[in-house]
VOBA-1610 file (N, C-alpha, C; in pm, whole numbers, padded with zeros to 5 digits, always signed):
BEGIN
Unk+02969+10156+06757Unk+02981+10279+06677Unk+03126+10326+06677Unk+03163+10359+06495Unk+03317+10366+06513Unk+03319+10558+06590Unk+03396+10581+06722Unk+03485+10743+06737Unk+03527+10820+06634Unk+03508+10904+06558Unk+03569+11031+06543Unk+03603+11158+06555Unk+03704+11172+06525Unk+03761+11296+06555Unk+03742+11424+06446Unk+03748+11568+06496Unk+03781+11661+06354Unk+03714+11759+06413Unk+03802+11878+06391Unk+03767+12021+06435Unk+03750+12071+06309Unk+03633+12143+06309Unk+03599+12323+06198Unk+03750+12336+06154Unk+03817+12409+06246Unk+03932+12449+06260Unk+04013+12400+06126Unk+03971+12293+06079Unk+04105+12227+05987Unk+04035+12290+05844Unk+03928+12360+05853Unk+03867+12424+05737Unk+03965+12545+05702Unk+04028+12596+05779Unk+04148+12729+05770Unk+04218+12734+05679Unk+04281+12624+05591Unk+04355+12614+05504Unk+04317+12603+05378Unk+04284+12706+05311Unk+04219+12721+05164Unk+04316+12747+05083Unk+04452+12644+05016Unk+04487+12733+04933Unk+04468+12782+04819Unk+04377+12762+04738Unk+04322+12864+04625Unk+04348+12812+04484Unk+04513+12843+04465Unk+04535+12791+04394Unk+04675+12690+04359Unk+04708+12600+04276Unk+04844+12532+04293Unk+04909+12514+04126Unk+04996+12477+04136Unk+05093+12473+04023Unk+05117+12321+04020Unk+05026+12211+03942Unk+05050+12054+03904Unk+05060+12015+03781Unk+05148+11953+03766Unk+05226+11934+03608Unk+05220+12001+03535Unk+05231+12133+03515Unk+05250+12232+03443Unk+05150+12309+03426Unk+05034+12301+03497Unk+04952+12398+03529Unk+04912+12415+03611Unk+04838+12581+03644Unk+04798+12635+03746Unk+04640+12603+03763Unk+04611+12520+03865Unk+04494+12482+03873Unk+04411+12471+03973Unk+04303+12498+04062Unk+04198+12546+04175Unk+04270+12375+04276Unk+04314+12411+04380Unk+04387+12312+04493Unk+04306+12187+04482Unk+04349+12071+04419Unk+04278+11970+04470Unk+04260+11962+04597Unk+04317+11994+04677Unk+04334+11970+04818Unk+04249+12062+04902Unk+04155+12067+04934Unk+04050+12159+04932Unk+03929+12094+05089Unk+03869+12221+05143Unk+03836+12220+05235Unk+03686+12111+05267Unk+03646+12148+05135Unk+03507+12089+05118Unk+03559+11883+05106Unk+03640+11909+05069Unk+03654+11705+05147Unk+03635+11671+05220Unk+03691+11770+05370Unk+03639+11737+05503Unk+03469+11740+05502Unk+03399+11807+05404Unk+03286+11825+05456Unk+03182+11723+05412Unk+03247+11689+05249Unk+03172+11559+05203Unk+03165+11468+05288Unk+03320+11413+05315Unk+03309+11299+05462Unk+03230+11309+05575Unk+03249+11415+05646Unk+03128+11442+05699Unk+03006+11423+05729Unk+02981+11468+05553Unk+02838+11434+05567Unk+02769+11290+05503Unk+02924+11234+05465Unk+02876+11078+05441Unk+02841+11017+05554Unk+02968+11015+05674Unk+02921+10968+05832Unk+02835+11005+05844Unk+02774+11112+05849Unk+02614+11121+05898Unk+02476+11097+05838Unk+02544+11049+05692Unk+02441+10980+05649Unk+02431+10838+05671Unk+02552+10811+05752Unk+02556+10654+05744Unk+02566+10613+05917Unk+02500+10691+05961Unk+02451+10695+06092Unk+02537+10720+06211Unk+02641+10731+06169Unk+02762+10781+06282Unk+02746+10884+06326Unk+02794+10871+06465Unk+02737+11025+06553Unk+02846+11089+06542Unk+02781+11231+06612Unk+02884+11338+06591Unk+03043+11349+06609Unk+03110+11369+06576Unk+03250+11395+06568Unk+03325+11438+06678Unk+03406+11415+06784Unk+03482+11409+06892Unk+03531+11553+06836Unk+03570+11687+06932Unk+03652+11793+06936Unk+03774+11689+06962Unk+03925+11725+06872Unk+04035+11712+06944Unk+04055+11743+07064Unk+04170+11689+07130Unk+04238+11776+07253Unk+04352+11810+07237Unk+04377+11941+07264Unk+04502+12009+07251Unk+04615+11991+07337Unk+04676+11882+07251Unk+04814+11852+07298Unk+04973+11905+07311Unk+04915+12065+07275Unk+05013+12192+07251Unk+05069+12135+07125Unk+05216+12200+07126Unk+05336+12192+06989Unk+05461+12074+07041Unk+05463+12067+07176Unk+05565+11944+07229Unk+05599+11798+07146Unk+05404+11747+07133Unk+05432+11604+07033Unk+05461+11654+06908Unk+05493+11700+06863Unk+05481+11745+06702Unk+05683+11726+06668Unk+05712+11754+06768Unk+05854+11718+06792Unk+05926+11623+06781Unk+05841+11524+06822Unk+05865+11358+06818Unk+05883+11325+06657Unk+05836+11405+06572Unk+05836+11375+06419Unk+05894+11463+06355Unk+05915+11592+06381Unk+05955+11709+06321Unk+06066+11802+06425Unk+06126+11835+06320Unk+06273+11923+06375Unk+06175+12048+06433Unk+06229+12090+06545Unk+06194+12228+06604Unk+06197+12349+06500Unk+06329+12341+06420Unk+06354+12481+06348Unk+06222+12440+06281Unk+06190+12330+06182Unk+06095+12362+06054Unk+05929+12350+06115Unk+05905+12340+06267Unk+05811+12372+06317Unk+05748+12525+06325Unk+05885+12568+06372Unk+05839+12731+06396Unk+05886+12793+06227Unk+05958+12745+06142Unk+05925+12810+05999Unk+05778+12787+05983Unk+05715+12673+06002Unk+05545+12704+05973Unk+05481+12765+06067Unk+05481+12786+06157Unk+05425+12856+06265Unk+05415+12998+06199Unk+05525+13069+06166Unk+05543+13178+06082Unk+05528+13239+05942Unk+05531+13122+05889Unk+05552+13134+05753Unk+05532+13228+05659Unk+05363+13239+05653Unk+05279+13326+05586Unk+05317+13468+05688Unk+05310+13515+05792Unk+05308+13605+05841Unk+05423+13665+05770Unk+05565+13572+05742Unk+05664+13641+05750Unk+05641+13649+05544Unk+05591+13600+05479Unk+05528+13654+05360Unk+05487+13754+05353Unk+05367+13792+05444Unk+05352+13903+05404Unk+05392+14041+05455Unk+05489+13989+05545Unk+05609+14118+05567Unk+05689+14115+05477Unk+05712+14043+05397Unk+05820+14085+05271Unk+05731+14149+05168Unk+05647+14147+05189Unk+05542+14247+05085Unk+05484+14204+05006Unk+05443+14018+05013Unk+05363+13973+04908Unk+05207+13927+04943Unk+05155+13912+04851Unk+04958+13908+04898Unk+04981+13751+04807Unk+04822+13677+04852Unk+04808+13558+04791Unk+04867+13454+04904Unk+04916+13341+04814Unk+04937+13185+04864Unk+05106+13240+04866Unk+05186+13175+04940Unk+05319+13149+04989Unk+05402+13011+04900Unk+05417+13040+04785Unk+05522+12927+04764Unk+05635+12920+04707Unk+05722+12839+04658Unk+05824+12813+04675Unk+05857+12853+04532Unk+05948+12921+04449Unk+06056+12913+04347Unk+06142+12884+04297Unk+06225+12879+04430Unk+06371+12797+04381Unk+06394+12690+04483Unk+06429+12603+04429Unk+06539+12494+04559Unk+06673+12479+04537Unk+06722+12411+04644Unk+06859+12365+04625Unk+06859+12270+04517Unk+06990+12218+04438Unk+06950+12122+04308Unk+07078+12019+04375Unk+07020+11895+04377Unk+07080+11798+04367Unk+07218+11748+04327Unk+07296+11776+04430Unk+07409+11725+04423Unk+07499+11875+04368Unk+07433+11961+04407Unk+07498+12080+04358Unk+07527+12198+04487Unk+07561+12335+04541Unk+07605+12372+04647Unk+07541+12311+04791Unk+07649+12306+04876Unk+07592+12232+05014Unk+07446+12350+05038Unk+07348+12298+05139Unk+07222+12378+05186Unk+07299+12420+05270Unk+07265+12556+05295Unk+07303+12607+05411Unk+07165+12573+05532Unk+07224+12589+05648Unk+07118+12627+05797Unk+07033+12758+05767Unk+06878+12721+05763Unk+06815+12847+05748Unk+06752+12886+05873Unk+06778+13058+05859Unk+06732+13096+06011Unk+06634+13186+06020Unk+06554+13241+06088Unk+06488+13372+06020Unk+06499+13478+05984Unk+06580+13476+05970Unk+06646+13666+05901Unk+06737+13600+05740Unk+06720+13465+05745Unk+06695+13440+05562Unk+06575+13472+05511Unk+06600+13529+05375Unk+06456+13546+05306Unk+06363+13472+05323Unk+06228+13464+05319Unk+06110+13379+05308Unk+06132+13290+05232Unk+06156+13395+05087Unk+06180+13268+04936Unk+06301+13155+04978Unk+06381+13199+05026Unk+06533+13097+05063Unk+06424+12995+05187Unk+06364+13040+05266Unk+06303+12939+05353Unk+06210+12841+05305Unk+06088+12915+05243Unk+06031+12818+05170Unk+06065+12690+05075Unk+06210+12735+04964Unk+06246+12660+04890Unk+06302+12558+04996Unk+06421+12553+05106Unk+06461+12517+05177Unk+06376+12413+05267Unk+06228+12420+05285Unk+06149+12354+05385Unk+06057+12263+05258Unk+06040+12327+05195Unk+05953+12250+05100Unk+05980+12180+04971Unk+05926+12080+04934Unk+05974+11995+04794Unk+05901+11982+04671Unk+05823+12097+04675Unk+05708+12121+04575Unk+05685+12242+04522Unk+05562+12234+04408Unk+05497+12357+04388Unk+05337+12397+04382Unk+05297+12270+04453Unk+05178+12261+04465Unk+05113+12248+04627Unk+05188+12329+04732Unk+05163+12274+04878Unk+05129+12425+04897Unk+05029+12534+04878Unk+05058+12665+04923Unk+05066+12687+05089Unk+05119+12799+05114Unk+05067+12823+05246Unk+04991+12980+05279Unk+04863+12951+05313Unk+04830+13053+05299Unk+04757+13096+05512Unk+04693+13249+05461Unk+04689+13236+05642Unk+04589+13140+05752Unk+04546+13043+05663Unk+04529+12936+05785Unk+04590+12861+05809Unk+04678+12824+05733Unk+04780+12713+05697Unk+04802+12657+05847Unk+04825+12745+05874Unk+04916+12667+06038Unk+04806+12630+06152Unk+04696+12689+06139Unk+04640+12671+06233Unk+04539+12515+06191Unk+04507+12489+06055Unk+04458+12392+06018Unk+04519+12248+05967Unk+04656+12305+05984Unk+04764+12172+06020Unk+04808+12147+06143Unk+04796+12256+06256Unk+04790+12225+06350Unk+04685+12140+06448Unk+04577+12127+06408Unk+04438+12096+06453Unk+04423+11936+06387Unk+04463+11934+06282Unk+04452+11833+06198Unk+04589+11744+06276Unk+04657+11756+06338Unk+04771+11685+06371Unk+04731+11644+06527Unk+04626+11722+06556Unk+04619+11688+06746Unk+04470+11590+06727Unk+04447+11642+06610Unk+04349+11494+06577Unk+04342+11358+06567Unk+04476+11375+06514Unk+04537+11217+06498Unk+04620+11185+06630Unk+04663+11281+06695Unk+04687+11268+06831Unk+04591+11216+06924Unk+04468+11219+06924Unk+04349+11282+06990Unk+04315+11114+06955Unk+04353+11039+06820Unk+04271+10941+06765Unk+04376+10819+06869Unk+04491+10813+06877Unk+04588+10785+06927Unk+04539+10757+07105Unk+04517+10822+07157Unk+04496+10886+07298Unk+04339+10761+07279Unk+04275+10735+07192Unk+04166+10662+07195Unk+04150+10522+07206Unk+04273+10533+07128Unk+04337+10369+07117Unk+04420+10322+07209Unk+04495+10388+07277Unk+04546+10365+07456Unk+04486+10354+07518Unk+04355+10416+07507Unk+04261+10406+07617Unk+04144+10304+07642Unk+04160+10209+07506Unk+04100+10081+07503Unk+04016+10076+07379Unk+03992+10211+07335Unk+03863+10184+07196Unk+03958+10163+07079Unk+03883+10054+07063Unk+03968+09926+06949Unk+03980+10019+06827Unk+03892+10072+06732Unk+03883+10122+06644Unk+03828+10272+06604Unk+03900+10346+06574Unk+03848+10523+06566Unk+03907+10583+06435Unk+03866+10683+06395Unk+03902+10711+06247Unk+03913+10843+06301Unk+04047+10928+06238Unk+04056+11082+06260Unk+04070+11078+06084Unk+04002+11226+06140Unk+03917+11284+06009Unk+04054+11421+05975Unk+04177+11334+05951Unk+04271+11463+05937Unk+04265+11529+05798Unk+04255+11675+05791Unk+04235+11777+05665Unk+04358+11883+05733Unk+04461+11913+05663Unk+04562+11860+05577Unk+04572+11746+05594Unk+04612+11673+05515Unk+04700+11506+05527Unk+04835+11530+05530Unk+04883+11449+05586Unk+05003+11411+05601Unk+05142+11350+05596Unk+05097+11242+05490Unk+05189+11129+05488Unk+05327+11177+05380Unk+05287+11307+05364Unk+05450+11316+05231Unk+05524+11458+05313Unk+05487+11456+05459Unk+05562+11565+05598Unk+05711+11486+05601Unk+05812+11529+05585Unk+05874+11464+05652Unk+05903+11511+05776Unk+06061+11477+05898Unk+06121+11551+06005Unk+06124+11679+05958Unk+06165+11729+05822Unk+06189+11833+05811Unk+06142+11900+05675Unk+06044+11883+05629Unk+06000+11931+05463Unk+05851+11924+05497Unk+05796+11990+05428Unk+05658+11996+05395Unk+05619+11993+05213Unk+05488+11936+05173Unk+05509+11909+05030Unk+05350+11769+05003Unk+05347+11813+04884Unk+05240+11693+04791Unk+05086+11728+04932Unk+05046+11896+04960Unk+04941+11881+05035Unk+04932+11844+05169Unk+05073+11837+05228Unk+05094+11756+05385Unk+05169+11914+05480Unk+05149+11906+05552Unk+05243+12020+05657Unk+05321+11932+05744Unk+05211+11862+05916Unk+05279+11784+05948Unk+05211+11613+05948Unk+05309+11535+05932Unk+05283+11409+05955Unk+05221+11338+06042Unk+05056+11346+06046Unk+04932+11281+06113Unk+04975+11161+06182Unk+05011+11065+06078Unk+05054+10911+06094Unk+05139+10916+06181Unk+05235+10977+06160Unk+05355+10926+06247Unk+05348+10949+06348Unk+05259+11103+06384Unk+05302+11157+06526Unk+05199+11036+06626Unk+05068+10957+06520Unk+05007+10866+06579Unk+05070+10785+06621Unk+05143+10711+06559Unk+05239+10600+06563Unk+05337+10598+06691Unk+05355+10698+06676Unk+05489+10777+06806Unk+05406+10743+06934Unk+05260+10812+06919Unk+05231+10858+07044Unk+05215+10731+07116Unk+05147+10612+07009Unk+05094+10495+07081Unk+05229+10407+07126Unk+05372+10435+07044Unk+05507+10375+07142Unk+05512+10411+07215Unk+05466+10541+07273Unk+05515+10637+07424Unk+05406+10597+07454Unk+05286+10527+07468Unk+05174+10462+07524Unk+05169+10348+07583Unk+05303+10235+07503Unk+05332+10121+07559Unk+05323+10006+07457Unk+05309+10064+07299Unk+05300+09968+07249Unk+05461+09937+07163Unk+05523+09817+07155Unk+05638+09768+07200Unk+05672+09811+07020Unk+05618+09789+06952Unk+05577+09814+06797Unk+05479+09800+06761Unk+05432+09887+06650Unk+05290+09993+06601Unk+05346+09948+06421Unk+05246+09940+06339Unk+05213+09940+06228Unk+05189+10077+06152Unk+05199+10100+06011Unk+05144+10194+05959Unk+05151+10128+05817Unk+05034+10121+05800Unk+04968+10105+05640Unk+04894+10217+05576Unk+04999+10247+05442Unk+04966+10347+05350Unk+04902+10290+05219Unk+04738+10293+05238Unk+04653+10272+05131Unk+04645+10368+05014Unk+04697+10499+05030Unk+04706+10569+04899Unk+04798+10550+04781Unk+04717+10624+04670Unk+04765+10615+04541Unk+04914+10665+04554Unk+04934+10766+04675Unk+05096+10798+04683Unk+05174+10807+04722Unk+05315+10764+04752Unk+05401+10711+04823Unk+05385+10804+04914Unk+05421+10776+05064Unk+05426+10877+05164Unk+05557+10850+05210Unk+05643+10947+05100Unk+05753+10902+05142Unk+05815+11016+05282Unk+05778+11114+05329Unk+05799+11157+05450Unk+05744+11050+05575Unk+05656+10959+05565Unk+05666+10843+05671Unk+05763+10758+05667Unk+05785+10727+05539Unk+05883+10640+05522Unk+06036+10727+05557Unk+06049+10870+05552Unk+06167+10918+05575Unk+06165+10905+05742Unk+06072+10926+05808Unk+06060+10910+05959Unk+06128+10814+06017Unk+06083+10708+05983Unk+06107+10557+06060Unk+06179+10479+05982Unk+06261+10550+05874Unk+06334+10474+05782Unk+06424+10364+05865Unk+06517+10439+05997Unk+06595+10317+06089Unk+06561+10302+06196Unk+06401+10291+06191Unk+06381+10245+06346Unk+06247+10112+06305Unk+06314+10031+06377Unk+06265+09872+06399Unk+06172+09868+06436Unk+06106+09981+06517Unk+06014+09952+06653Unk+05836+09988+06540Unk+05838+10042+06416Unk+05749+10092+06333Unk+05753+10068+06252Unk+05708+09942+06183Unk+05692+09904+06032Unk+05598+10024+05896Unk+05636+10027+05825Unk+05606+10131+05704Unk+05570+10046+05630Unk+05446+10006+05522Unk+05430+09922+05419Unk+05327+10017+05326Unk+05363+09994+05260Unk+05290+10126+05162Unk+05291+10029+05002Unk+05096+10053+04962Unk+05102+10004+04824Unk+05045+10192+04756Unk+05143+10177+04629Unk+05109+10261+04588Unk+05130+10312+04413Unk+05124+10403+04355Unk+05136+10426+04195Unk+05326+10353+04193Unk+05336+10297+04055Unk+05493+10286+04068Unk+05552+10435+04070Unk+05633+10491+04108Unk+05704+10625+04091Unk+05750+10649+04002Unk+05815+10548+03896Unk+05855+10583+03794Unk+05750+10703+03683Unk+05610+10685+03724Unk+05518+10767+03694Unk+05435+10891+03730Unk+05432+10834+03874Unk+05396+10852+03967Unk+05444+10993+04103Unk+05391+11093+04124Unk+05448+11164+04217Unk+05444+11065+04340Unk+05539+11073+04459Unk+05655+11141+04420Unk+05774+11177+04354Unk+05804+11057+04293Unk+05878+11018+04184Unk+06021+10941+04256Unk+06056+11018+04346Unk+06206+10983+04379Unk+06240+10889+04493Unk+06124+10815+04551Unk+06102+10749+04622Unk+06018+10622+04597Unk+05973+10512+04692Unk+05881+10450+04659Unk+05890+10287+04595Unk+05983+10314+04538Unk+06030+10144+04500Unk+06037+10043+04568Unk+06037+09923+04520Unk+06055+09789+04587Unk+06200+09780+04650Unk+06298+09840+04649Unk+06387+09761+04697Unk+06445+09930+04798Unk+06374+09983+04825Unk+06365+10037+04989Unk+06320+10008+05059Unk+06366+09938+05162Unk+06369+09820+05271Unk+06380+09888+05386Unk+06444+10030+05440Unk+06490+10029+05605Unk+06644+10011+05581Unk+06659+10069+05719Unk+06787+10055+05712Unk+06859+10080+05851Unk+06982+10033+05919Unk+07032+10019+06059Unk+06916+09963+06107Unk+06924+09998+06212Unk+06755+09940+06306Unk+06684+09877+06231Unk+06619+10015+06113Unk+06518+09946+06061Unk+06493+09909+05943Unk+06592+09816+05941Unk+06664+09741+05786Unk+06510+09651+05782Unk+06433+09607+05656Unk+06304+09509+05681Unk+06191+09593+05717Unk+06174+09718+05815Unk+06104+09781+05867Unk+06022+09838+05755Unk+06063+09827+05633Unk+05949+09906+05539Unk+05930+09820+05422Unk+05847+09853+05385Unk+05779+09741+05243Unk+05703+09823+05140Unk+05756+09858+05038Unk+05719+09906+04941Unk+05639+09823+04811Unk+05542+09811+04786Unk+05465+09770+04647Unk+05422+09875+04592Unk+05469+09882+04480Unk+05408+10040+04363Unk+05387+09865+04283Unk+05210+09934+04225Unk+05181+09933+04108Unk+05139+09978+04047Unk+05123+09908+03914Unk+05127+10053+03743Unk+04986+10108+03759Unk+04945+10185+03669Unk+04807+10240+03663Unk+04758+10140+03588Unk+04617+10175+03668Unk+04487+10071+03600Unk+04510+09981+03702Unk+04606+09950+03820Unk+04562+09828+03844Unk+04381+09860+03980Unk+04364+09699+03936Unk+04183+09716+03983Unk+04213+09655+04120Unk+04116+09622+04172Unk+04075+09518+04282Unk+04158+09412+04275Unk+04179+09322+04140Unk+04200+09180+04137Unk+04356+09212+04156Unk+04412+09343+04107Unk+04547+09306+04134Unk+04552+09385+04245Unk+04511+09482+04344Unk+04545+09538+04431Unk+04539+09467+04553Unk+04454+09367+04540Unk+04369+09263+04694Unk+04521+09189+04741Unk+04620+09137+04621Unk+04707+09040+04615Unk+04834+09102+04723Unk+04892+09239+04671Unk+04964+09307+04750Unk+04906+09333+04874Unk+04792+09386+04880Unk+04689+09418+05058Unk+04744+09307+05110Unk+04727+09163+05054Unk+04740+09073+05143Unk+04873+09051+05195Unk+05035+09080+05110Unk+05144+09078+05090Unk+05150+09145+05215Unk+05102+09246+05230Unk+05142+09379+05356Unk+05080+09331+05429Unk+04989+09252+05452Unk+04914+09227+05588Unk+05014+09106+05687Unk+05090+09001+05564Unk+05107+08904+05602Unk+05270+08964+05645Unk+05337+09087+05563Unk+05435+09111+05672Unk+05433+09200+05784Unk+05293+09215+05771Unk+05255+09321+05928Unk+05292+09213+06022Unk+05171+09153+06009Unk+05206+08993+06103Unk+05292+08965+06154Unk+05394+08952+06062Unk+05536+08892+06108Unk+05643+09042+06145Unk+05627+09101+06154Unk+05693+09220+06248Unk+05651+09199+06402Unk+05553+09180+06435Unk+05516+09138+06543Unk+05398+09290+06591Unk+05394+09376+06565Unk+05291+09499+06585Unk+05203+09478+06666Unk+05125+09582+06761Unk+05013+09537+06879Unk+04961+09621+06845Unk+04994+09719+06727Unk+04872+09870+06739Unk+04871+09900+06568Unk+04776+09954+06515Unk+04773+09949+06364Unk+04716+10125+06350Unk+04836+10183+06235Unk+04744+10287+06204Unk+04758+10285+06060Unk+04625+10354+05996Unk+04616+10286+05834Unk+04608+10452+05781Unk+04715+10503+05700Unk+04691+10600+05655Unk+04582+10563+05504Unk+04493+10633+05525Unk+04425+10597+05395Unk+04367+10722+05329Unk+04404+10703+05180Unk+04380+10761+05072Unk+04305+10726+04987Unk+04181+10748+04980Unk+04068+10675+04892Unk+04119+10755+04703Unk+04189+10820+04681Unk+04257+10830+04579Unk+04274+10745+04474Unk+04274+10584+04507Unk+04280+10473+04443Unk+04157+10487+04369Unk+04002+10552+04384Unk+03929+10526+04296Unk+03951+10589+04131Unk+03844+10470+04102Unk+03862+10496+03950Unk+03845+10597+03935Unk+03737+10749+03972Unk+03754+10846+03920Unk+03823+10992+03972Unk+03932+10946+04076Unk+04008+11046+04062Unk+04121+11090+04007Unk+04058+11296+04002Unk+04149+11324+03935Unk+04280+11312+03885Unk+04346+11311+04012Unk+04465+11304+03971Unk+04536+11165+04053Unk+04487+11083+04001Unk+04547+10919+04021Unk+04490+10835+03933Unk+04555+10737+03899Unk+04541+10652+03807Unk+04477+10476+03821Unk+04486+10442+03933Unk+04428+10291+04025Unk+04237+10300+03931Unk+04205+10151+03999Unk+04062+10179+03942Unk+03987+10080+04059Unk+03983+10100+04158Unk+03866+10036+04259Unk+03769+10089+04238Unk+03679+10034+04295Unk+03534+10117+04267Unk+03499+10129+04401Unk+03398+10172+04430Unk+03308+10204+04564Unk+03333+10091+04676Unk+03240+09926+04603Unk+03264+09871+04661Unk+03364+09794+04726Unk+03514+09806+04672Unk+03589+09773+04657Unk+03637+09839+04802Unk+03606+09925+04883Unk+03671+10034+04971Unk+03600+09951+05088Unk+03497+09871+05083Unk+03420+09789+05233Unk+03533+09645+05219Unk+03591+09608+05092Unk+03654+09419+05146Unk+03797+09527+05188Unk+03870+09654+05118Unk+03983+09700+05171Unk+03961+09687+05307Unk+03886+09737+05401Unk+03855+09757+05561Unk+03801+09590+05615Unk+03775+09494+05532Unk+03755+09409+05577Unk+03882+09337+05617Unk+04002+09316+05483Unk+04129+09245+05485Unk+04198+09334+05594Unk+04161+09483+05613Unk+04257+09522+05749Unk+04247+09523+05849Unk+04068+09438+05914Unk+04040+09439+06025Unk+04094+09296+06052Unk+04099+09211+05949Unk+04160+09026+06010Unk+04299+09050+06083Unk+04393+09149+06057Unk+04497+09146+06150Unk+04453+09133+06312Unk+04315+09224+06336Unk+04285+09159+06482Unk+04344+09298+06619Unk+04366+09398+06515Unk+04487+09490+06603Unk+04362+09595+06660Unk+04412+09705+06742Unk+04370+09832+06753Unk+04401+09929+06659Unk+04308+09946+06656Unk+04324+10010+06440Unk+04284+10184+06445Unk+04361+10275+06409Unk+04327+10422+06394Unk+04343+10435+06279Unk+04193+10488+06157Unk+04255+10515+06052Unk+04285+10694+06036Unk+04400+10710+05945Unk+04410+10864+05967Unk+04398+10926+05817Unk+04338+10974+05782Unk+04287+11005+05705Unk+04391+11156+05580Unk+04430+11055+05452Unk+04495+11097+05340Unk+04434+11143+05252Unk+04488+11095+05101Unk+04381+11179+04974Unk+04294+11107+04947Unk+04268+11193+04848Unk+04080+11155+04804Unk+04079+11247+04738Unk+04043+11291+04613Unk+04013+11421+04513Unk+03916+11444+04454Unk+03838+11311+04473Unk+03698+11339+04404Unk+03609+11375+04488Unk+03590+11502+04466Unk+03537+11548+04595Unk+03382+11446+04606Unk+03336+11509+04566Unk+03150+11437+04630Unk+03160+11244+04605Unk+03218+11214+04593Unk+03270+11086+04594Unk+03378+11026+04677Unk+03391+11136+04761Unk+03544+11098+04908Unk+03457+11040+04977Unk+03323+11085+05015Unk+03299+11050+05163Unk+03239+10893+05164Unk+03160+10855+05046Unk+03142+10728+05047Unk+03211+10644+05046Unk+03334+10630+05002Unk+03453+10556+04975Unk+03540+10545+05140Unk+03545+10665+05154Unk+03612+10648+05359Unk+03529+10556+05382Unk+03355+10613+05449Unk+03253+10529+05509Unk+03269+10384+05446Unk+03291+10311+05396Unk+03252+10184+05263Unk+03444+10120+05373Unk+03536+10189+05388Unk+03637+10167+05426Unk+03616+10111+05587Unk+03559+10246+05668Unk+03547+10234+05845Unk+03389+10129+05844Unk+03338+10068+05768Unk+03232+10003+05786Unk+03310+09870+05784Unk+03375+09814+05661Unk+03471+09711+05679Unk+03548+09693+05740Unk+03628+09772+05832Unk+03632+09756+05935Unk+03562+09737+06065Unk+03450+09784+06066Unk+03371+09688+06165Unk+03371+09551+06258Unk+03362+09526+06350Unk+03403+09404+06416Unk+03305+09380+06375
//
């Protein structure tokens, strides 16, 4: 029986509403995903769900700058001391290649912080925010701590996701970075190099900003090409790593529509340079997003297509944590995970 993880707790973060391609529209990113999944595992006979363990704010460090820790810690509070009601987001940013950013501290405006920490207009923060990205991050901690401890295979059930966190930004629905802080924890566990495979429709390019020069953590990510695709400015084939971890990352974007027959070809591409990195520990950020009917992605797997994905990622043979990304269709997330952690199955 596969372990999981997932606290209530990550239900806190409702933001309401978001601003995606030019309209204002009810959060894809929404609480009731955790609950579909949920209640797919328990229709599919998996027992109850592991409480995290609270690993304080210390690991969260290992991936994220201190200052943009305690900007979320605060965030919303300090919103609504400037006198605003609702969701917390962002208006202006710095523009590209135009005045240097300054160091933001807290006695800068909210609005100057927010724009400053975040790369979007669709990530609100509202008052659970912190406490249900916090919970959601000691989960994947928690999933981590499972896999040191000998159980081959466990799935954390993280709500926020994570994979577009960087060290220092929040954005695309992520606060902090699930994956990585997994990844981290199992090097400080003993594993010499750790894997991370990004099955979603979208680049996670805050993982990839993490471990961009470090050798010791391969990044391979198939996903929408960007040229179309959020995030847009990342994600291509020929970001590779770099110092250290020059090789360390592997990018495949492909176009929309692609199905099974062309997605199986790249799975295998990434498996075969997992391999050859040499890795002893695997964590699979996965985004069931790839199905044909979600909203806002373009891929077309179908149902069954989500049991041979977990099959091709159990032949690597590793200790496998999957940590859990998008999915938008709601009453159609949870079968697609389950159909995933079943193919994985020994």
């Amino acid at each position: 029986m596969i372990p999981w993880i997932f606290s209530p707790l990550q239900r806190s973060h409702a933001g309401g509403e978001e601003l995606n391609r030019g309209s204002i529209v009810p959060c894809h990113e929404c609480p009731e995903r955790a609950d579909f999944i949920t209640a797919a595992l328990r229709d599919q006979g998996f027992a109850e769900p592991l409480a995290p363990r609270d690993h304080g704010e210390q690991p969260l460090l290992a991936c994220h700058d201190a200052d943009f820790v305690a900007f979320l810690k605060t965030a919303y509070a300090d919103w609504r001391a400037s006198g605003r009601e609702g969701s917390a987001l962002p208006f202006t940013f710095p523009a590209s290649g135009g005045m240097a950013r300054r160091p933001m501290t807290p006695q800068n405006s909210i609005f100057a912080r927010l724009g400053h920490y975040c790369f979007d207009v669709g990530t609100p923060i509202v008052g659970g925010t912190w406490e249900a990205a916090y919970w959601s991050a000691q989960t994947a901690l928690t999933g981590a701590d499972l896999l040191a401890e000998g159980v081959p295979l466990a799935f954390a059930l993280c709500r926020p996701p994570g994979h577009h966190a960087g060290r220092g930004y929040y954005g695309g629905y992520c606060f902090f970075n699930n994956a990585a802080l997994a990844a981290e924890s199992l090097r400080q566990a003993g594993h010499a190099k750790v894997a991370i495979l990004d099955v979603d429709y979208h680049h996670g390019n805050g993982t990839q900003d993490i471990f961009w020069q470090r050798g010791d953590v391969f990044y391979g990510s198939i996903h929408a090409e960007p040229l179309t695709d959020f995030p847009y400015f990342c994600g291509y084939a020929d970001e590779t790593g770099a110092g250290d971890g020059a090789g360390a990352t592997l990018n495949l974007p492909l176009p929309r529509g692609t199905d099974w027959q062309g997605y199986q070809p790249a799975l295998e591409q990434m498996l075969a340079a997992t391999k050859a990195h040499g890795a002893t520990a695997l964590v699979v950020s996965l985004g069931v997003d790839t199905w044909y009917g979600d909203p806002i992605s373009g891929f077309a797997l179908q149902t069954e297509d989500f049991a041979a994905m977990g099959q091709h990622l159990a032949l690597l043979g590793l200790p496998t944590l999957v940590v859990m990304e998008g999915g938008y269709a709601v009453a159609d997330v949870g079968k697609n995970v389950a159909n995933v952690l079943r193919g994985l199955e020994p």
